[in-house]
N, C-alpha and C positions, 0 to 999 in steps of 0.2 A: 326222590331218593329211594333206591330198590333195596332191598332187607331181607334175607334167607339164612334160615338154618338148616344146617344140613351136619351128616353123619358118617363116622368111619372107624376105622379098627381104628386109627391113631388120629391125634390132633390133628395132624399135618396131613393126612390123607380125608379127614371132616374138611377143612381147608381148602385143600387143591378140589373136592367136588362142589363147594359151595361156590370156589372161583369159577370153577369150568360151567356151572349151571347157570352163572352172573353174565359170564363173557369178558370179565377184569381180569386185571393183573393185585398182585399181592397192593404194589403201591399204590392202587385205585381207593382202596378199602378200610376200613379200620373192624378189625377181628376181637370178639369177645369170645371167652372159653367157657362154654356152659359146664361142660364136663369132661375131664381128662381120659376116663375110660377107664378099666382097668385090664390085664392080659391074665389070662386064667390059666388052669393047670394045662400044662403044652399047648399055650398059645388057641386054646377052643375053649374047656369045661370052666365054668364060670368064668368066660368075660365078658366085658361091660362095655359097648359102646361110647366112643367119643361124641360128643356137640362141639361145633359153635355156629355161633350164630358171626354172618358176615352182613357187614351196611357198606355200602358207597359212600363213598367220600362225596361232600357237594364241592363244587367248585368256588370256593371261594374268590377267586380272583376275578370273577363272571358273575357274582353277587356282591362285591362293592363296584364292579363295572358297572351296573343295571341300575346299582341304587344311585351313583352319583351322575348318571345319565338322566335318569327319572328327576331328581331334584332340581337341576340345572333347567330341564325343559318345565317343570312346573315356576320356575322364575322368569321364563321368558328368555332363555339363553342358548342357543344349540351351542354342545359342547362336544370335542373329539375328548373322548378318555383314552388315553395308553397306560395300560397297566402294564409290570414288571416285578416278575414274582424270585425272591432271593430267599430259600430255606425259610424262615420262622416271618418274612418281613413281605406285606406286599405295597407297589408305592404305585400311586398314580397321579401318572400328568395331566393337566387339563391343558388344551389347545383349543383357540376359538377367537372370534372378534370382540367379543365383551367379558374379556377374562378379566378386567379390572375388578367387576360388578360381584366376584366369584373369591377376590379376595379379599376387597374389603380395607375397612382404616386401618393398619399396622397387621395385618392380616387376619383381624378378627374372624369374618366370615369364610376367610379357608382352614382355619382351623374347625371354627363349629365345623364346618363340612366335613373335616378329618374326624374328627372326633365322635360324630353321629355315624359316618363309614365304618371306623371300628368295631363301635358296638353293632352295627347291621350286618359288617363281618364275621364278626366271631360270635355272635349271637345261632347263624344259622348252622353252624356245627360245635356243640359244644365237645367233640371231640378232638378240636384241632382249636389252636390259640396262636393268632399272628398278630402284627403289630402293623398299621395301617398307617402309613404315610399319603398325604395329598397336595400335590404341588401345581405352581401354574407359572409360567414366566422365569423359573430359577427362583420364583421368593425366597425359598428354604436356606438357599444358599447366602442370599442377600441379606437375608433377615438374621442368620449368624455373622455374616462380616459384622454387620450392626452394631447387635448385642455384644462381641469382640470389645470393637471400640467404644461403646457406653462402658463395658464392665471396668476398662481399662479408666476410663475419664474419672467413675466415679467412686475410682480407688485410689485415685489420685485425689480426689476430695477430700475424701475420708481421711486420706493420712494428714491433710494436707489443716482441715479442722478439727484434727482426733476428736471427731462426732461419727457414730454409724448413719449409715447413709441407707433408707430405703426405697428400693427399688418399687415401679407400680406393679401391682399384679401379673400374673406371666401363666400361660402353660404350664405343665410341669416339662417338657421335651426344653422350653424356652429356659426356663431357670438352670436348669442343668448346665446349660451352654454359659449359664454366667459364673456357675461353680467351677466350673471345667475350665475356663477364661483363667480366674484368679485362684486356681488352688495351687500353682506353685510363685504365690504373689509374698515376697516376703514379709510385706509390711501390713498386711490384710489378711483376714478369715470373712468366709462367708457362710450363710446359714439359710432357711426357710422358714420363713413363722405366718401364722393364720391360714387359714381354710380355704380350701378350693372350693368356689373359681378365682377366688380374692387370696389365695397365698401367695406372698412374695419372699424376696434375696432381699436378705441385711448384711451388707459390707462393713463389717469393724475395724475399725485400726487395733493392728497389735501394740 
């Protein structure tokens, strides 16, 4: 990651030399303002030079590629990664012949996977904060039709013993999906109680 400070009569001209001395563009970079400068009497007698200092952006999306390449071959697995980078979100596919091994009972081990990507993500630029999706086979998708239909069944319990009904432990991306299921349920509320990794969804009967 390359890092330069450089200087100019104005912000914006500190800027454009720190870019042209880097060889990026503005959106490569993340720009910090050492100092505004100030403009003296007719623009010479007492002025002040601008700072800032410019860093390269790292690639994120080429650093959860690498890390979940690297762990995949450290379990014995060659794995094609396809990443897909959307504003604040990046999501990646796994593709390969033992991609069962990769997700695991209910999908435990693709989510660890996601979830150590993340932080291996947005650990390497604390300048930028993205939200890491990890998928393999469509589970993501499978695994919400699911939770759908559990949240639906066991709302139907609920009412059905006016007993709250608790759900097993979940994600947090998971539970949401079961908030999100039953929040226009009319005869249910739902809620989250106990500590992650072990918080889960209590469905009440109203």
């Amino acid at each position: 990651m390359r890092e330069i400070t450089a200087s100019g009569q104005t912000v914006e001209e500190a800027k454009e030399n720190a870019l042209s001395q880097l060889g990026l563009s503005e959106d490569q970079v993340n720009v910090e303002i050492i100092d505004e400068g100030k403009k003296g009497l007719l623009g010479v007698f007492g002025s002040k030079r601008a700072y800032v200092k410019v860093q390269e952006k790292i690639d994120l999306v080429q650093v959860g590629k690498s890390y979940l390449e690297h762990v995949a071959h450290e379990m014995g697995i060659e794995v094609e990664v396809r990443p897909d980078n959307r504003e604040d979100e990046i999501s990646f596919e796994l593709v390969g012949d033992k991609i069962g091994l990769l997700i695991g009972k209910r999908g435990q081990t693709l989510n660890a996977l996601q979830y150590l990507t993340h932080l291996a993500v947005n650990k390497a630029d604390e300048n930028q904060y993205v939200t890491v999706v990890v998928d393999a086979e469509n589970y993501r998708e499978r695994r919400k039709e699911t939770l759908y239909q559990l949240a639906e069944k066991l709302a139907s319990k609920a009412v059905r013993t006016d007993q709250d009904v608790k759900i097993e432990p979940m994600p947090s991306f998971e539970r949401k999906i079961i908030h999100t299921a039953l929040q226009d349920h009319t005869d249910v509320s739902t809620h989250s109680e106990g500590k992650d990794p072990n918080r889960y969804v209590v469905i009440k009967p109203n």
